[in-house]
Structure formats: structure tokens, C-alpha cells
C-alpha angles and dihedrals in degrees: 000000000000126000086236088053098048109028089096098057090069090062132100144179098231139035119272124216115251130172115253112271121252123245106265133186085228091252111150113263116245136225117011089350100056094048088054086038080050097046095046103049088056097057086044087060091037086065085243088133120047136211111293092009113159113227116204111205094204089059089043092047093058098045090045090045087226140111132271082255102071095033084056089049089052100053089042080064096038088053086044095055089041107250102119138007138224128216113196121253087000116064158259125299130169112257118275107191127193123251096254088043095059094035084052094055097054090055099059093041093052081047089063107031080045082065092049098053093047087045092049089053091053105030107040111102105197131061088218082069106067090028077068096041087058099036090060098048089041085055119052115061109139122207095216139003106191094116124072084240089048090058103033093058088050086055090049093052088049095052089047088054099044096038083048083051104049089039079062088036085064085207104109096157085063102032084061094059098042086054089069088053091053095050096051088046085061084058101049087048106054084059093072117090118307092222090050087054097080102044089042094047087054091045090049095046088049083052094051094046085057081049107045090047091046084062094040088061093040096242090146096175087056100050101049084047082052106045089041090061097037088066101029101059090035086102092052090058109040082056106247097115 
């Protein structure tokens, strides 16, 4: 069964009691649990749960055909990794963050991704590397993405372009961590208006292009202005703020 097919039959209309979740150092889970942490993650990027959405783990469970226990340890890594929240003795619910929250959050990821572009101009070594670079973000412009398959083929090409763009960064400590925080951002932007998602793709591909061939001609200043702006104002343009 699909995700798209499935997906609903996780919801709820109230609020399910689930155990607090444990402290956890934000590893992926292994075994049962990380294959539900690692579904569920991708229907939360694909835009298939929404903002404030209960989630009820018996309902979960049984679609999974698992136990309570690696559904618990899922959403333990989900809240981790700030998709969702649990409120003891009460539920779990999808993340809704506030406007500044999640205006807040695109700063200091544009902050970030706005280094490694500057570190990428002055640090890659090929010019196959940022041939690459510009090749990925020339590509990829899709026309539409109403369908899963629409969508999941525009987040691959995001992931190429920003794994091409740390590998020329040479910081893969940090790259690691940031990648969290992109794939969250995924998250946050599928929630904006479905009619807004082709015109601002296209908007967004035209932004990383600019980017990718500031670094293949080692402006560095240029690329990490570029590549700020290019996270910061994205939920601007997907229509959530």
C-alpha cells in the first residue's frame, strides 16, 4: 500500500494518549522503529500531514503491523527531530509552529547554507565539481508538483544539489547537522498553498542556478548573499508566511 493511500488512516480527530517520549541524542532509531521514523518522515516532507495534525499510534501500530513500542520510539525521533510534539497524557500532534518561528528558522538556516556556499567557492578543488553543482540546479524544473512522485523527485533533486554543495563545502561534521534542518525545511514548505508550489519552484531553481555559478566562478561573497537570501525569503514564496 501506498503512502498516499495510507497516510489517512493515521489520522484522527482527537488526540491519543502516548507516553512521554524519552531524551534522546537525535540518532536514527534502528530495526521496526526506524523504518516507521523513516516513513514518516517522508510523508511529513511530501506535505501528507499537516500543521497541528493528531496522530493516533494505535492507528499507526496497525498500519505499521507493529507494536505500540516502535511506534513510541518513532515518534521519540520524529519529536527529536521537531516534526511533531507530545503532550503528556494527552497525545501526539505534527508540529504548528508560529510565523516568527518559522521565519526564525529560515534565517538561521540561510545563515548556515549561506557558509557553505562561500566555503564551497573557496575550498572545491575540480572543475567537475561545480560543473556538477550547476548542472543539478539547471536540470530539474518541474512543470507541476501535484502528484507524490511529482514532489518526491523535486526533493531528490534538492538533496543532489545541496549534498554536491557541502562535498565542495569540505565541512561534513557540519554538513550532517544542517541536513536535519533541510529536511525539516522541506516540511515547513510543503505546508504553503498548493497553487503558489509550481511558479515558486521555478523561482527557487532559477535562485540556486545564480548560486551554484557564483561558486563556480569562486565569488565567494556573492554566493553566501545569494544562498542567504535564497532560504530566508522560501517561505515567502511557497506561501506560508
Amino acid at each position: 500500500m501506498s503512502g498516499s493511500e495510507t497516510a489517512g488512516n493515521a489520522k484522527t480527530s482527537h488526540l491519543e494518549v502516548v507516553p512521554p517520549a524519552p531524551a534522546s541524542n537525535n540518532a536514527d532509531p534502528s530495526g521496526k522503529a526506524g523504518k516507521i521514523a523513516a516513513e514518516m518522515e517522508r510523508r511529513l516532507m511530501l506535505g501528507e500531514y499537516h500543521f497541528g495534525e493528531p496522530l493516533s499510534a494505535t492507528q499507526l501500530a496497525r498500519q505499521f503491523d507493529a507494536s505500540r513500542q516502535p511506534v513510541f520510539a518513532a515518534i521519540a525521533h520524529l519529536r527529536s527531530s521537531g516534526y511533531v510534539e507530545v503532550i503528556p497524557q494527552v497525545g501526539c500532534r505534527v508540529v504548528s509552529p508560529s510565523p516568527v518561528e518559522i521565519g526564525d528558522f529560515f534565517v538561521a538556516l540561510g545563515k548556515i547554507e549561506g557558509a557553505a556556499a562561500s566555503f564551497a567557492a573557496r575550498r572545491y578543488e575540480l572543475a567537475e565539481e561545480a560543473e556538477t553543482l550547476v548542472a543539478i540546479s539547471e536540470a530539474n524544473d518541474p512543470g507541476e508538483l501535484v502528484t507524490t512522485a511529482h514532489r518526491q523527485g523535486y526533493i531528490n533533486m534538492l538533496f543532489d544539489y545541496h549534498n554536491q554543495l557541502w562535498a565542495m563545502a569540505r565541512s561534513p561534521a557540519l554538513a550532517g547537522r544542517v541536513a536535519t534542518m533541510r529536511r525539516l525545511a522541506i516540511f515547513y514548505l510543503w505546508q504553503g498553498s498548493a497553487r503558489l508550489v509550481p511558479t515558486s519552484a521555478h523561482l527557487l531553481n532559477m535562485e540556486r542556478a545564480e548560486v551554484a555559478r557564483a561558486i563556480q566562478a569562486r565569488d565567494a561573497t556573492r554566493a553566501e548573499i545569494l544562498m542567504e537570501k535564497h532560504v530566508a525569503h522560501k517561505p515567502y514564496v511557497n506561501g506560508i508566511l
